[in-house]
N, C-alpha and C positions, 0 to 999 in steps of 0.2 A: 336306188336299187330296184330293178325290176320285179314285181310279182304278180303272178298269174292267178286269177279270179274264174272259179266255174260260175255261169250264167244259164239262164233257165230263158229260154226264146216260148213265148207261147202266142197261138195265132188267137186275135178276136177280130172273128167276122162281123161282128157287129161297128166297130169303127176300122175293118179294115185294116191292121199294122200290126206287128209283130212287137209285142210285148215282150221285156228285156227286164229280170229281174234281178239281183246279183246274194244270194244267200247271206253267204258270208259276210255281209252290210247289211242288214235292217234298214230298210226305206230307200234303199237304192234301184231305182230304176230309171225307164224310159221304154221308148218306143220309136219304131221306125216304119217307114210304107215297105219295104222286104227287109230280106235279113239281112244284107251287107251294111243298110243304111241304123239299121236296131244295133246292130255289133259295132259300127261307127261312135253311135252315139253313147252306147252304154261305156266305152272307153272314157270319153269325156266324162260322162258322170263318176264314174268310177274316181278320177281325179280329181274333181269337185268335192267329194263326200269326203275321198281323204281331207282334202285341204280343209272344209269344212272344221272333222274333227279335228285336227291339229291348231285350227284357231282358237277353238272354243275347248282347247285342251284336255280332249277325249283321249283316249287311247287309241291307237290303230289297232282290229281286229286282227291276230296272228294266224290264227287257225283260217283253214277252207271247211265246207262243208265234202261229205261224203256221199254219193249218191247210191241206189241200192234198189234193184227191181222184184219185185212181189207178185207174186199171182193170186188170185181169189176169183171162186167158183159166182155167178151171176148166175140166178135163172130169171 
């Protein structure tokens, strides 16, 4: 059964690649040199971390995460 995962893409200049984080999993990430190649690979992880849990007889995470934008004054 298919299910759709939101992903948090963030760039580090410092090594260059687009970090790939997956909320809704705990410890699931990767990274990619652009974004087609980060969203490439976060798939695969994505399926790894399942299969993972399902080895070692974790539970599959049901819920996604919610995202939600904020403002705050800086001076």
């Amino acid at each position: 059964m298919p299910r759709k995962f939101k992903v948090i893409l963030t760039w580090d200049n410092d090594a260059q690649v687009y970090v790939v984080t997956v909320p809704a999993l705990p410890g699931c990430l990767t990274q990619g040199k652009d974004r087609e190649e980060a969203l490439e690979r976060v798939q695969e992880a994505i399926t790894g971390h399942i299969e993972a849990l399902k080895l070692i007889g974790q539970p599959i995470p049901q819920g996604d995460v919610e995202f939600a934008e904020v403002q705050v004054s800086v001076s």
